[in-house]
C-alpha positions as CSV (number, residue, x, y, z in Angstrom):
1,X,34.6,30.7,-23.7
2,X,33.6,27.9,-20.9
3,X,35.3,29.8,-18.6
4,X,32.5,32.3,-19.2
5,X,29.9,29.8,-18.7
6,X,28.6,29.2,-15.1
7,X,30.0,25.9,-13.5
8,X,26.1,24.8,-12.8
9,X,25.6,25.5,-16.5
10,X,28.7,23.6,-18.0
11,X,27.3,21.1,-20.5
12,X,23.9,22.1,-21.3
13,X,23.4,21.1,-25.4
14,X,20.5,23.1,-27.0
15,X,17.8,20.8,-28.6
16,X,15.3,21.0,-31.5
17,X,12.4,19.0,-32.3
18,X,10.0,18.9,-34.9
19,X,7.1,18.1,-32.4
20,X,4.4,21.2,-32.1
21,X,3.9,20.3,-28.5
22,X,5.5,19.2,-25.1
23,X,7.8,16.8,-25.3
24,X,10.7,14.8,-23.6
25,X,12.2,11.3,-23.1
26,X,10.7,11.1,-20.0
27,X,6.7,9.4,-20.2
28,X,6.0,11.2,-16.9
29,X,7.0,14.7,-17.9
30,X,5.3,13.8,-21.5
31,X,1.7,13.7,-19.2
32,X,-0.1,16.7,-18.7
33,X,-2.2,15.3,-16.4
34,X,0.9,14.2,-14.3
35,X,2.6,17.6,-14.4
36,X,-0.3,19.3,-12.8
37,X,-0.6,16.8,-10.5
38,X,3.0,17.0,-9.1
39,X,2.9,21.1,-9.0
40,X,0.0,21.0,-7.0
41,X,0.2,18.0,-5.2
42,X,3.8,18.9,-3.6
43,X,3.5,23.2,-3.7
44,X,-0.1,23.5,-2.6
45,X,-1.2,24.4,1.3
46,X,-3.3,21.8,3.3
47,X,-7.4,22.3,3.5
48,X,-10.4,20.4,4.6
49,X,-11.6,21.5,1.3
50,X,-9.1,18.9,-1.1
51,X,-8.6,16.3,1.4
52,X,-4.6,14.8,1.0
53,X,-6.4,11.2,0.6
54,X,-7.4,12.8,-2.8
55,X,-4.2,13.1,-4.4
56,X,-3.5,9.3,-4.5
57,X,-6.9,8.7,-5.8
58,X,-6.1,11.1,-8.6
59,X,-2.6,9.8,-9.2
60,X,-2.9,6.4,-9.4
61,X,-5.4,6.0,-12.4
62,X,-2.8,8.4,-14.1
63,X,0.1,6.4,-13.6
64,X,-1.9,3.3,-15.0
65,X,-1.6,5.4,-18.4
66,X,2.0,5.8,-18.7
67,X,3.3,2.9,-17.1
68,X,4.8,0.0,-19.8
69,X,1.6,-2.5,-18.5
70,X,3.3,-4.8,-20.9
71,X,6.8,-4.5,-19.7
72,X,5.5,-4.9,-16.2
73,X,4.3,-8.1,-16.8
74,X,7.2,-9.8,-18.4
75,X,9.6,-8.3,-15.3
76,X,6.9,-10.0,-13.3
77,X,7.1,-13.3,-15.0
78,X,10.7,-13.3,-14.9
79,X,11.1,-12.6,-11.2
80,X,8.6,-15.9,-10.5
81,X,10.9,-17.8,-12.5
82,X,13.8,-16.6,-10.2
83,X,12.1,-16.2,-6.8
84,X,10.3,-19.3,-6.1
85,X,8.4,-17.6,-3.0
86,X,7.4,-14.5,-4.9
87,X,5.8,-17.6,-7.6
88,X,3.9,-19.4,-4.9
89,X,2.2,-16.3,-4.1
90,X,0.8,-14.9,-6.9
91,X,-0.1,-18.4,-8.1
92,X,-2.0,-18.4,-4.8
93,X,-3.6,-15.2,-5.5
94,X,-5.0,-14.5,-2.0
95,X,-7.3,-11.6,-1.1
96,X,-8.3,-10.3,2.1
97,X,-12.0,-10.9,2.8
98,X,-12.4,-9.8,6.3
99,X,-15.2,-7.3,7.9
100,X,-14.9,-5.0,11.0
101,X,-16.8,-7.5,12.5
102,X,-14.5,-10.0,11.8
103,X,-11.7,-8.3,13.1
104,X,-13.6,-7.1,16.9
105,X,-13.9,-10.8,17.2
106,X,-9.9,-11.2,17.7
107,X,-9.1,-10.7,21.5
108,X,-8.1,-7.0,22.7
109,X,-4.5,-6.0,22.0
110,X,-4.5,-8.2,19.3
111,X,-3.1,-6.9,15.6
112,X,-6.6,-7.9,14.6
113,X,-8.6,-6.1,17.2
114,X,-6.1,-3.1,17.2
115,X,-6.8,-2.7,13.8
116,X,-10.5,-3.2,14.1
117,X,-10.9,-0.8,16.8
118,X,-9.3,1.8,14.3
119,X,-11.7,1.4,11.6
120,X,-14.6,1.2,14.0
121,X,-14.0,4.2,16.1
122,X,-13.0,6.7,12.8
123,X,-16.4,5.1,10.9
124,X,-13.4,4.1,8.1
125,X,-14.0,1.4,5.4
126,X,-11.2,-1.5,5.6
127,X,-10.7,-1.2,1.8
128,X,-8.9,2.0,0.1
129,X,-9.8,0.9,-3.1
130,X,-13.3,-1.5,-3.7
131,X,-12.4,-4.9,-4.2
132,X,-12.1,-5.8,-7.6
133,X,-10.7,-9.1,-9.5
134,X,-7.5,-8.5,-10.9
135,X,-6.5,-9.5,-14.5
136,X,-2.8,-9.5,-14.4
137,X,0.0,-9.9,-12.4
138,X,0.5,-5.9,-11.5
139,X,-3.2,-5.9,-10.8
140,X,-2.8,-8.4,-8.1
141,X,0.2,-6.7,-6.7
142,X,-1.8,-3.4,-6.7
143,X,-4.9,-4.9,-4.5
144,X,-2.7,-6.5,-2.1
145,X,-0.5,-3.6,-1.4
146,X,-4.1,-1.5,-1.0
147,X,-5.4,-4.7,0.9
148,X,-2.6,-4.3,3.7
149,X,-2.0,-0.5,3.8
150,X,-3.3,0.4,6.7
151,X,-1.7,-3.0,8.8
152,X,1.4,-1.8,7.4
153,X,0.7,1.6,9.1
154,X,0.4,-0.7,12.4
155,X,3.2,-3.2,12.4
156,X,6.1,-0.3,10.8
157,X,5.2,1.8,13.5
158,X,3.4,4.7,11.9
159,X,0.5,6.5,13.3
160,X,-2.5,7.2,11.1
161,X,-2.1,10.8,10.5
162,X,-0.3,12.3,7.7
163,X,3.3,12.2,8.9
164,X,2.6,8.8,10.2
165,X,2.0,7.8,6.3
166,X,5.8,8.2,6.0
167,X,6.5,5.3,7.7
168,X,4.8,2.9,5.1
169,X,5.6,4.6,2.3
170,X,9.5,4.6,2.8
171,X,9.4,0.7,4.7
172,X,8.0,-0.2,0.9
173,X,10.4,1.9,-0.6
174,X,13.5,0.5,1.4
175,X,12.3,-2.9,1.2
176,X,11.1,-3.6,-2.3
177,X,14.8,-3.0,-3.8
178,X,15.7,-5.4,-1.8
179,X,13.7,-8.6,-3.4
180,X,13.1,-7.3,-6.8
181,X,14.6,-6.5,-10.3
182,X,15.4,-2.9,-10.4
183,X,13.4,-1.8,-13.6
184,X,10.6,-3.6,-12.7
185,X,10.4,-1.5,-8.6
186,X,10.7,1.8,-10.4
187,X,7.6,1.4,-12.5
188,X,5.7,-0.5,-9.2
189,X,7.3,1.8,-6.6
190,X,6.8,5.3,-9.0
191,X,3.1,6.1,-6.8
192,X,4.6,5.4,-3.1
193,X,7.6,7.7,-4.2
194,X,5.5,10.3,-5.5
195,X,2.9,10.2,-2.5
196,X,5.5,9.9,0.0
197,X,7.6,13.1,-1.7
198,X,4.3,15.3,-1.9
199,X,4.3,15.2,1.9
200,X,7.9,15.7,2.3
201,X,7.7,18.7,0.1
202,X,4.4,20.3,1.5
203,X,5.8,19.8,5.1
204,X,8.6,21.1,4.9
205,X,7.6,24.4,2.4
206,X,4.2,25.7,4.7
207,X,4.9,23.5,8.2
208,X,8.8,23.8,8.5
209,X,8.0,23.0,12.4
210,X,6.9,19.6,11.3
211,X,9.7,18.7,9.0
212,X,12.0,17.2,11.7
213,X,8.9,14.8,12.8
214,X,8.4,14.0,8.6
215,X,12.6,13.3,8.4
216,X,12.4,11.1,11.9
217,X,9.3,9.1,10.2
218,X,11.0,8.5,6.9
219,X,14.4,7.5,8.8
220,X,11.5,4.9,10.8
221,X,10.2,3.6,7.8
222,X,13.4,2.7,5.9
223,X,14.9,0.7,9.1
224,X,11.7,-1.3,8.6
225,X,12.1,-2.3,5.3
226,X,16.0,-2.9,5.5
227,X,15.8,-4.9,8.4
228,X,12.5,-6.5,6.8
229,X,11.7,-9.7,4.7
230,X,9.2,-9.3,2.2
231,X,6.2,-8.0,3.6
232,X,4.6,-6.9,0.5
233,X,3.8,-10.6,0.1
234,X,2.4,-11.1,4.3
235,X,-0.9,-12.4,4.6
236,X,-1.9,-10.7,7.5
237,X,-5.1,-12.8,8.4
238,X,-2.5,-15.5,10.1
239,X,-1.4,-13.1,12.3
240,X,-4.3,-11.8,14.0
241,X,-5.0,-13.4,16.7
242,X,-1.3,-12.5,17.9
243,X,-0.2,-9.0,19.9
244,X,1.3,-6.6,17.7
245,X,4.5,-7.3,18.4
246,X,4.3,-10.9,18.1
247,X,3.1,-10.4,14.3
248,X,6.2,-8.8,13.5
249,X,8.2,-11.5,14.4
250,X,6.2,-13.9,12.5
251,X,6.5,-11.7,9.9
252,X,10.1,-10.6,10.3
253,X,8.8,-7.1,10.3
254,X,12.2,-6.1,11.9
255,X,13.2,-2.2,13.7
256,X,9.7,-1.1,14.1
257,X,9.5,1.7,16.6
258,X,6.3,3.5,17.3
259,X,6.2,7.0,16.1
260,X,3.6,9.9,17.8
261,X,3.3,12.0,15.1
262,X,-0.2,13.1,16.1
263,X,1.3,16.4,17.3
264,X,3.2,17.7,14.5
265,X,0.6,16.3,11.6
266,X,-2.0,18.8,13.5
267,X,-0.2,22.0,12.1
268,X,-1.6,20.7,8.6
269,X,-4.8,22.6,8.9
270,X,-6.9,19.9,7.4
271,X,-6.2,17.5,10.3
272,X,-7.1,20.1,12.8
């Protein structure tokens, strides 16, 4: 009898399958590699023994297996034929090319400086991932978001710690939806949700004191990239020279509000 059935459980239909091993219409769940990845990456504890920077290095090369390349490439070349802006730039194909040096030439207080200073004082590289020339469209869109990581961390408002990655993460996840075919974000935007939901979930199961800084950081982050233009496609170089919040503006980096999250990111024991 239904009525015997819990509500929750109401409409579950048995399956069969002739395969001898895992296997589901999802590519992600289909992935071994991926299914490890997610258990440990959003249950596990924080330790300076597995860095949190290490789970996106593992991630991403994973993704790059399951993800339709193909498919990826014809939603890219059908948004260029739409979006005349989004055409220009990838026919432009800039990359960032800059040094440290370069950037503690820009006057104090600018973005450029700011930034510089960061990298300088922490002994940090500029790039997250070496350099590398890209061979498709995806490729390209892969450096650049890598390229401006760390200014996006700047001009959304998010402090470099790991609550402060928050802020990023959801302004591209809020803003990306907003220029581009749907199918086409969910395969781009599938390692910023995942990264951005590992620290939401470890937060909030081992540092439960930290979770209302983590829900005020991703609440920061989307008014960023709904009030934002594109800014996966800024080329940040123009903007140096000028205070922080003067590269917004020329950005139209809109509703960024700095967020100390120093404070609560130190009960992760790895940042201690």
């Amino acid at each position: 009898m239904v009525e015997d059935v819990p509500y929750l459980a109401r409409g579950v239909q048995k399956r069969t399958t002739e395969s001898s091993t895992l296997i589901s219409s999802s590519a992600y769940l289909n992935e071994p590699r991926l299914r490890e990845w997610v258990a440990t990456a959003f249950l596990r504890r924080s330790g300076k023994d597995l860095p949190t920077s290490f789970d996106t290095h593992r991630l991403y090369p994973i993704l790059f297996d399951i993800l339709p390349l193909d498919r990826i490439e014809e939603l890219f070349t059908q948004e260029r034929k739409r979006w005349p802006e989004l055409d220009r730039w990838f026919s432009k194909g800039f990359s960032s090319t800059f040094t440290i040096k370069d950037l503690l030439g820009y006057p104090p207080g600018s973005l450029g400086h700011v930034f510089g200073t960061y990298l300088a004082d922490n002994n940090f590289e500029i790039d997250i991932v070496p350099r590398f020339e890209p061979k498709s469209q995806f490729e390209y869109y892969s450096l650049r978001s890598g390229q401006t990581h760390d200014l996006e961390h700047i001009l959304c408002g998010g402090g470099f710690d790991i609550l402060g990655e928050l802020v990023p993460y959801y302004a591209r996840l809020s803003n990306v939806p907003r220029f581009l075919d749907p199918e086409l974000v969910g395969y781009i935007n599938a390692g910023q949700l995942l990264g951005s939901l590992r620290v939401l979930a470890r937060t909030g199961l081992h540092y439960q004191q930290s979770f209302p800084t983590a829900l005020t950081a991703i609440r920061h982050g989307m008014d960023v990239g709904e009030q934002s233009g594109p800014f996966f496609m800024a080329k940040y170089e123009d903007v140096f020279h000028m205070s922080v919040s003067e590269a917004r503006e020329a950005l139209d980096i809109r509703g960024a509000v700095a967020l100390d999250s120093r404070e609560a990111s130190l009960v992760w024991p790895e940042y201690r």
